[in-house]
N, C-alpha and C positions, 0 to 999 in steps of 0.2 A: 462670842455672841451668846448672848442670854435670852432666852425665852422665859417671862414671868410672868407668874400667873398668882395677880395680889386680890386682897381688896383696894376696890376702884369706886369711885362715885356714889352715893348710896349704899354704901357696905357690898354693894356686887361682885362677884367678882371678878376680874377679867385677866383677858392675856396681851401681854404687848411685848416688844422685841427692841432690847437692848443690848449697851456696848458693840452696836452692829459694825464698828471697823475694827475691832477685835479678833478675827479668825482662828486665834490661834486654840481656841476651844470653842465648845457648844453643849448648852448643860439646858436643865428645865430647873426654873430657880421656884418654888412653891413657898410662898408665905402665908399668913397664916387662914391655911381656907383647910377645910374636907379633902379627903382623897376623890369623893364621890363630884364636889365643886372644882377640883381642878380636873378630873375627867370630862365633865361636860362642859367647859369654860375653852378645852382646849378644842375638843369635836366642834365644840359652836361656831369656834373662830377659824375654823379651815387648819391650823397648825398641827395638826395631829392629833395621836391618841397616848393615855397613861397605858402601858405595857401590864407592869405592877406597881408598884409604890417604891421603889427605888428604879425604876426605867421609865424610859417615854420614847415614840416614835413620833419624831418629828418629819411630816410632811415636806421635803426640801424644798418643792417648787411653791406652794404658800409662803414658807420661809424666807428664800430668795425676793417673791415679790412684795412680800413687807421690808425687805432689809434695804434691798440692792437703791432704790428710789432718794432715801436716808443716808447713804453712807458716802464718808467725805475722803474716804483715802483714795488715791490716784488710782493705784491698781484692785483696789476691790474684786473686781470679779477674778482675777487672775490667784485671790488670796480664795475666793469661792471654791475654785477649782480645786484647789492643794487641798483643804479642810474638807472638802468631800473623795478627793481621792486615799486623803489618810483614813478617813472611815471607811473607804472600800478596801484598804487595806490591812485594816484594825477588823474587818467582820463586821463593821455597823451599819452598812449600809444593806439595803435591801436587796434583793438578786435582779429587780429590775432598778433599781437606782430613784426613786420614790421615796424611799422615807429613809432616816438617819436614828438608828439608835442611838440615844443619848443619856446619862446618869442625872438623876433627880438630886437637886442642893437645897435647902432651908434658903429663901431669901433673905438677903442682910439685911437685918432695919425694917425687917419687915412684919 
């Protein structure tokens, strides 16, 4: 699962959530905007917050409810569960289970 934050419609820039039957990772894909535009772009949209410029904390349950609605694999939520228990297990989850550390990527093509 991808969370991207591009230029969208009128050069703005926005965030939207992709490869969402993917689970087997979860990154913030940043094309070509500001650090300061993809900090307010992701606040705006409920998805979370930029950490630093190489992290991001992604709000799971925003997450969840942009993805889950969209997503065509049978077991989906059962792949939810795994990919947030690996980041409780990897450290990236939060102590109350609320946001998901995740690594910041260059979006492709973008």
């Amino acid at each position: 699962m991808i969370v991207e934050v591009v230029t969208g419609a009128d050069e703005r820039p926005e965030a939207r959530v992709v490869d969402i039957d993917d689970l087997s990772r979860c990154v913030l894909a940043l094309g070509q905007v500001t650090d300061e535009e993809a900090a307010e772009v992701l606040e705006r949209s409920g998805l979370g917050r930029m950490q630093d410029a190489g992290t991001a904390q992604l709000d799971a349950a925003a997450l969840r409810a942009a993805a889950e609605p969209r997503a065509t694999a049978a077991d989906w939520s059962a792949q939810w569960d795994a990919m947030v228990d690996q980041a409780r297990s990897e450290g990236r989850l939060s102590g109350d289970g609320a946001s998901i550390r995740v690594q910041v990527e260059s979006a492709a093509g973008a």
